[in-house]
C-alpha positions in Angstrom: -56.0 37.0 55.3 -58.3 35.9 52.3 -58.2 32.2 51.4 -56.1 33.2 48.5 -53.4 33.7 50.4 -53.7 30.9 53.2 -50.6 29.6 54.8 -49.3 26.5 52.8 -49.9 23.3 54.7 -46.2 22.0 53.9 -44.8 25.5 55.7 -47.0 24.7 58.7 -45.8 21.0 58.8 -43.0 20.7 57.2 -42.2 16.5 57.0 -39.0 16.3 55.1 -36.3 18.0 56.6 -35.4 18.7 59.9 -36.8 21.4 61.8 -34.9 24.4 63.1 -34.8 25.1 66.7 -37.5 27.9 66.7 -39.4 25.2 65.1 -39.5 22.0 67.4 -42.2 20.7 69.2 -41.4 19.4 72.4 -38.0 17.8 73.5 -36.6 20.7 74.7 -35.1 18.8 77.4 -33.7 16.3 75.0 -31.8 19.7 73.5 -30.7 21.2 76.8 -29.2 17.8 78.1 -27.7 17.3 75.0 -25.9 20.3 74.4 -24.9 20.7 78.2 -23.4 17.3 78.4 -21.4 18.2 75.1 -20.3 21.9 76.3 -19.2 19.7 79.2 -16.5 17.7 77.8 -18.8 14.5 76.8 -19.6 12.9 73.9 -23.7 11.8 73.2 -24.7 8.9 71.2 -28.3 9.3 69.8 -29.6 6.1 68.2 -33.6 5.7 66.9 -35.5 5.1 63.6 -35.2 7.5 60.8 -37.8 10.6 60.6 -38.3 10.5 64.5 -36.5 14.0 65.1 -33.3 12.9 66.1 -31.2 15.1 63.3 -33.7 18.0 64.7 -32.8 17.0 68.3 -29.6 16.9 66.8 -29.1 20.2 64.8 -30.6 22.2 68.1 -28.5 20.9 70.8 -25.4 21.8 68.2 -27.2 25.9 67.9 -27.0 26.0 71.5 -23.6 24.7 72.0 -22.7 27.6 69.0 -24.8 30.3 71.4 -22.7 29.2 74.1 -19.5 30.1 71.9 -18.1 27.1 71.0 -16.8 26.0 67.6 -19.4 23.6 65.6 -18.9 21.4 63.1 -21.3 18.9 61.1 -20.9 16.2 58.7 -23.5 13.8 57.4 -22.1 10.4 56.4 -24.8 9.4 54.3 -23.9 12.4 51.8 -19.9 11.9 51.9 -19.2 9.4 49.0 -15.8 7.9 50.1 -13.3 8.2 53.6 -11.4 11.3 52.0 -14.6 12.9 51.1 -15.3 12.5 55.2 -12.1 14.2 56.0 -12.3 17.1 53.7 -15.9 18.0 55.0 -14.9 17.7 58.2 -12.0 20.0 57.8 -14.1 23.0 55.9 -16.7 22.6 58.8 -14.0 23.6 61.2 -12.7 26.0 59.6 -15.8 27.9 58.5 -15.9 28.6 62.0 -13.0 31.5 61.6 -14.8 35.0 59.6 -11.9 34.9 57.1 -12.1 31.6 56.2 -15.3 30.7 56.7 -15.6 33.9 53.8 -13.0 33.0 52.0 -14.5 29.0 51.5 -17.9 30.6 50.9 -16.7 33.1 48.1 -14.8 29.8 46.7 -18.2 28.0 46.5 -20.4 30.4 45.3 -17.8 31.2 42.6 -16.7 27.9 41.1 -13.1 28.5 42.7 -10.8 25.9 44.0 -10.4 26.0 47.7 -6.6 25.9 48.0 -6.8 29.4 45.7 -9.4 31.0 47.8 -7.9 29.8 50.6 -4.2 31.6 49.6 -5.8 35.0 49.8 -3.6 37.0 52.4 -5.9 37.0 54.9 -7.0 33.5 54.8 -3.8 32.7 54.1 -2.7 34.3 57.8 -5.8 32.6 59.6 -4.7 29.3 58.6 -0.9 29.7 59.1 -1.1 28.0 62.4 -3.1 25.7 61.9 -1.1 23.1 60.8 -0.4 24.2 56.8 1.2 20.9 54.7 -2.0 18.8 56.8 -4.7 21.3 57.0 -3.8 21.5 52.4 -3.9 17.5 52.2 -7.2 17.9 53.7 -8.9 20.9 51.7 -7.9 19.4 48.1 -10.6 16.4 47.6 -8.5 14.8 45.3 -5.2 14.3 47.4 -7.5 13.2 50.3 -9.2 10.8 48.7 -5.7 9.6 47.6 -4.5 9.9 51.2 -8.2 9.2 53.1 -6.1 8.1 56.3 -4.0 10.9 56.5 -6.3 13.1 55.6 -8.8 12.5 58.6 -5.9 12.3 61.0 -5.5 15.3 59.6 -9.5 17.2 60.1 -9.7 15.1 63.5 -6.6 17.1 65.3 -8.0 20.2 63.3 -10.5 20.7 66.4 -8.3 20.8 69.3 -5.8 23.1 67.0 -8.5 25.4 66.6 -9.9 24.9 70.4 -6.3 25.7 71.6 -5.7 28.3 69.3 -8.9 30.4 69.8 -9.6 29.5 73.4 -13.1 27.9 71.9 -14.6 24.3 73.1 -14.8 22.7 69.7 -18.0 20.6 69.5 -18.5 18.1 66.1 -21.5 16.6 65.2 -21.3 13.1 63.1 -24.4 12.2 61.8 -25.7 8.5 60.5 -23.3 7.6 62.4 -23.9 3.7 61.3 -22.3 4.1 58.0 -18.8 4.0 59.0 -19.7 0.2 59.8 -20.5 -0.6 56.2 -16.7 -0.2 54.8 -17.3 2.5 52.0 -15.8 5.3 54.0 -12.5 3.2 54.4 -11.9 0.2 56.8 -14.1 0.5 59.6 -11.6 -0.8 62.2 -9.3 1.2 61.1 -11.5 4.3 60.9 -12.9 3.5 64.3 -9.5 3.0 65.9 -8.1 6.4 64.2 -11.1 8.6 65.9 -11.0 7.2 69.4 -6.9 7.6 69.3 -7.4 11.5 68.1 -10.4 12.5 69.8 -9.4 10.8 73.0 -6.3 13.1 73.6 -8.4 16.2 72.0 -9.8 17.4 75.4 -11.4 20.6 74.1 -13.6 18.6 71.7 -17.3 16.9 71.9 -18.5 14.8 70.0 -22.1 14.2 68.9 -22.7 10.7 67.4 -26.1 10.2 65.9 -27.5 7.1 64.0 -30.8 5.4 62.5 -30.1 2.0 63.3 -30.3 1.4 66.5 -28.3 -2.3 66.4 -25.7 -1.0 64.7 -24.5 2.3 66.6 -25.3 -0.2 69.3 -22.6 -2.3 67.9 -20.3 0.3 67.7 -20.0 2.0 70.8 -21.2 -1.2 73.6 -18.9 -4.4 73.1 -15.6 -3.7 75.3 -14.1 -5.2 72.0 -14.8 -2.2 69.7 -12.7 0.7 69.4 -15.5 3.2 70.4 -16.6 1.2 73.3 -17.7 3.5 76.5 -16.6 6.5 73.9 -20.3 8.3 74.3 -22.7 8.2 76.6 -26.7 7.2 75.3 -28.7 9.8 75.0 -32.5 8.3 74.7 -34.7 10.6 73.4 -37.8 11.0 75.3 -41.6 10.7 73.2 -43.7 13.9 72.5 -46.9 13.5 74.7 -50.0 15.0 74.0 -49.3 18.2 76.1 -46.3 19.2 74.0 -48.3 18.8 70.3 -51.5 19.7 71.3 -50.5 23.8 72.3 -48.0 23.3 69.1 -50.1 22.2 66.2 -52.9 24.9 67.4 -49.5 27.4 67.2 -49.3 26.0 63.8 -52.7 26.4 62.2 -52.9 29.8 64.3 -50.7 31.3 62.1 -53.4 30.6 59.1 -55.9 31.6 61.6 -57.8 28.2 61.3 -58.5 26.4 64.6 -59.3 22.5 65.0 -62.1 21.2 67.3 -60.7 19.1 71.0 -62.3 15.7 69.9 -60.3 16.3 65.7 -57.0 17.3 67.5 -57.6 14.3 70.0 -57.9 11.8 67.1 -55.4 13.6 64.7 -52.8 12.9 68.0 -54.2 9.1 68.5 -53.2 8.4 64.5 -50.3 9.7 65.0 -49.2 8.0 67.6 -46.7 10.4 69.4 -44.3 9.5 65.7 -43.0 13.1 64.9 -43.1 12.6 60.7 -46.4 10.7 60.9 -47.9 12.8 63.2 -46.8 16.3 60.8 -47.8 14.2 57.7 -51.7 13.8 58.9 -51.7 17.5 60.3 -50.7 19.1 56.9 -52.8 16.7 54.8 -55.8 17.9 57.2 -55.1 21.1 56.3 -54.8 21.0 53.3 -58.3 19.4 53.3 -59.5 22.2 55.3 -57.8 25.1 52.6 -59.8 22.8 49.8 -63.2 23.1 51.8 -62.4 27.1 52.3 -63.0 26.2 56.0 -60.7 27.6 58.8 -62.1 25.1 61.3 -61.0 21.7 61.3 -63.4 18.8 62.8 -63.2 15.2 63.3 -64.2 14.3 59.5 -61.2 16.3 57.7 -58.8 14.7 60.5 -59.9 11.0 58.7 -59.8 12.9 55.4 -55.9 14.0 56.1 -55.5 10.4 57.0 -56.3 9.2 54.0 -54.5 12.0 52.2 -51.5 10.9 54.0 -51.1 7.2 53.2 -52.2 8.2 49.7 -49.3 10.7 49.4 -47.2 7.7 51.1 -47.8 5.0 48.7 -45.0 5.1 46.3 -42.8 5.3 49.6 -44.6 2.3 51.0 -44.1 0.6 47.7 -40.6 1.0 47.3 -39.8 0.1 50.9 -42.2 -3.5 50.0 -39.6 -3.9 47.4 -36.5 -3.6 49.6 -38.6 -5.6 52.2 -38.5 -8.2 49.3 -35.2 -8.0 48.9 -34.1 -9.1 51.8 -35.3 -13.0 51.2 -38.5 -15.1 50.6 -39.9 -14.7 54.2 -39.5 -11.2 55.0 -42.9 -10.0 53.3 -44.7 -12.4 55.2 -42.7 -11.7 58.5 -42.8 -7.7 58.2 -46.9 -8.1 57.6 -47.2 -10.1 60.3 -45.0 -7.3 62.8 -47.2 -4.8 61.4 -50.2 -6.5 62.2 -49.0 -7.7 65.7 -49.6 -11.3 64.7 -47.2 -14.2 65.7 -43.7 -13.8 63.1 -42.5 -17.6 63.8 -46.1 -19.2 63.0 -45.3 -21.7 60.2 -41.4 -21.0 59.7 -38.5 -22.8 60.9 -37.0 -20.2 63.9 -33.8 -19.8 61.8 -36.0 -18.4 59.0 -38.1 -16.2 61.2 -34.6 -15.1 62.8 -33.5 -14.1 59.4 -36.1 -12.3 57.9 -36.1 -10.2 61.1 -32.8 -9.4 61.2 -32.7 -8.3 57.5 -35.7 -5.8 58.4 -34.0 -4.6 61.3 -30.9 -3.6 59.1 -33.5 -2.2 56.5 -35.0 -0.1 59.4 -38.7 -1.9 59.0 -38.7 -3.1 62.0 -37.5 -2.5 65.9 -36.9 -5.0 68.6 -39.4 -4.0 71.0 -38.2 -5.9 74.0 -37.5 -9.5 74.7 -39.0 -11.5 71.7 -40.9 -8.4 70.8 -41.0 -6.5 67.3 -42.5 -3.8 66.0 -43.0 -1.3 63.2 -41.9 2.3 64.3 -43.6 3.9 61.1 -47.3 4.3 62.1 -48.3 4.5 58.6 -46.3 2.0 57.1 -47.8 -0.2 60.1 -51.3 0.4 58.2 -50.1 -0.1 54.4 -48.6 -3.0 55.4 -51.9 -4.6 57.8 -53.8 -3.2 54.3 -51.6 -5.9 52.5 -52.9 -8.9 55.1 -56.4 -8.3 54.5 -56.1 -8.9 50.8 
């Protein structure tokens, strides 16, 4: 391999979607629990900070459950723009789990057809015959679910024990930021709430998979005995990527470019990263691509700092655009998130009610964690150091 056609440092560390299972490093015991307790009959809660590998987590325990035969299905809230838009993906997720229909909504897509057309094609037409037909149309036409939103997820909800009885198939659905049916833009969340623990309590062929990136929140939603998903899914806490797991699996990585890295460089490169899955990929492909820009296939301690620096410089308009929504929140919570970042003090000079505030609002931004009894943090290691930068000005 010449260094005209090294390995890209983005395809060794990839930092910006999740990873596939072949791809993971470490928390393969997350996966396995995961997806046993769901082919079980259980339903998992994962909670944590964005870009910590929980949709990886995630995505893998779901491809197991799918190896194990059952039926999968996967919706991301944060991408469905209103309730009926919830229901409708829901339903096609299902469904694509049937060959015919699965082709037929495939052929729809990748030909500008409407659904309900494709979907009247004989042999479509036959597949969904018993699956509930005047229901399972409200939900495939967007437009009369989002007329209907209620309805129309009553509707994709019973879909999954239909097809689980139908098929002989566990059905297992995965609902991911979980947290945004608290907010009220995919329909009253009461409501919502109340609907999915009255269907999915009675569907006993069906799993659910409940995943979130703020913490309080899902929290919210499934602990008070006063919420409708109370005791509906069991915590699943995902467990931190020690040094035994990245160390074999970054030198896997840069193997495949045939460039190695010196103990004491991939010691430090694992100390910045602080065990924090993005951050810790982020610095490992900025190294490398320092190490591709020297022509050198062996890293050392001094490109490590160099991919350090590479990495909060490719971070900065990130980092300024989360200041600005840390702005937004209210007067104090600049001064308060600096101050978590640099471990100092966050009440020193404010009236508790402020402090309490400013916290709070960064909590629901995801800037900061609580940490423990009166104890805050900032998850993002590199955020943590653009934000100390800011003190020392």
């Amino acid at each position: 391999m010449s260094d005209k056609h090294r390995v890209g440092s983005a395809v060794l560390f990839p930092t910006d979607h999740p990873l596939g299972p072949a791809e993971m490093i470490g928390r393969a015991g997350d996966v396995e629990r995961a997806a046993l307790a769901l082919l079980g009959g259980g339903n998992v809660v994962m909670a944590g900070p964005r870009r910590t590998g929980k949709t990886t987590v995630a995505d893998a325990a779901l491809a197991a459950c799918a190896d194990d035969g059952a039926y999968t299905a996967k919706v991301d809230l944060f991408e469905c723009p209103g309730p009926g838009a919830l229901a409708h993906l829901l339903a096609l997720e299902l469904l694509a789990n049937r060959p015919p229909l699965r082709h037929a909504i495939a052929q729809a897509r990748r030909h500008g057809r409407g659904l309900l057309e494709a979907l009247r094609t004989a042999g479509a037409l036959r597949a969904r015959l018993d699956l509930g037909g005047a229901e399972l149309e409200l939900t495939i036409d967007p437009g009369r679910a989002e007329e209907n939103p209620t309805t129309a997820l009553d509707a994709a909800l019973r879909l999954g024990q239909r097809l689980a009885d139908r098929d002989g198939r566990r059905a297992v659905i995965f609902f991911d930021e979980f947290q945004d049916i608290a907010g009220g833009r995919l329909g009253d969340p009461e409501v919502t709430t109340r609907l999915i623990r009255a269907v999915l309590q009675r569907s006993r062929a069906v799993s659910v998979l409940f995943a979130g990136s703020i913490e309080h929140l899902m929290r919210d939603l499934f602990a008070p005995s006063e919420r409708a998903l109370s005791q509906f899914g069991s915590f699943h806490e995902l467990t931190p990527i020690d040094a035994d797991e990245w160390a074999p699996g970054i030198q896997l990585r840069l193997g495949r470019d045939r460039t190695t890295i010196d103990d004491d460089a991939l010691a430090r490169l694992l100390e910045l990263g602080e065990g924090h899955p993005r951050t810790t990929m982020l610095i490992a492909q900025h190294t490398h691509m320092q190490a591709i820009e020297e022509l050198r296939r062996r890293i050392d301690h001094a490109m490590v700092l160099a991919g350090l620096d590479r990495a909060l410089s490719a971070e900065r308009l990130r980092h300024q655009q989360q200041l600005e929504r840390i702005r937004l929140g209210g007067r104090h919570c600049e001064t308060v998130a600096v101050r978590v970042a640099a471990r100092a003090e966050p009440y020193s000079g404010l009236q508790p009610q402020q402090a309490s505030r400013a916290l709070n609002a960064l909590r629901d931004a995801g800037v900061v964690e609580h940490a423990g009894r009166g104890s805050w943090e900032v998850p993002d290691p590199l955020l943590r150091r653009y934000l100390c930068a800011r003190r020392l000005r």
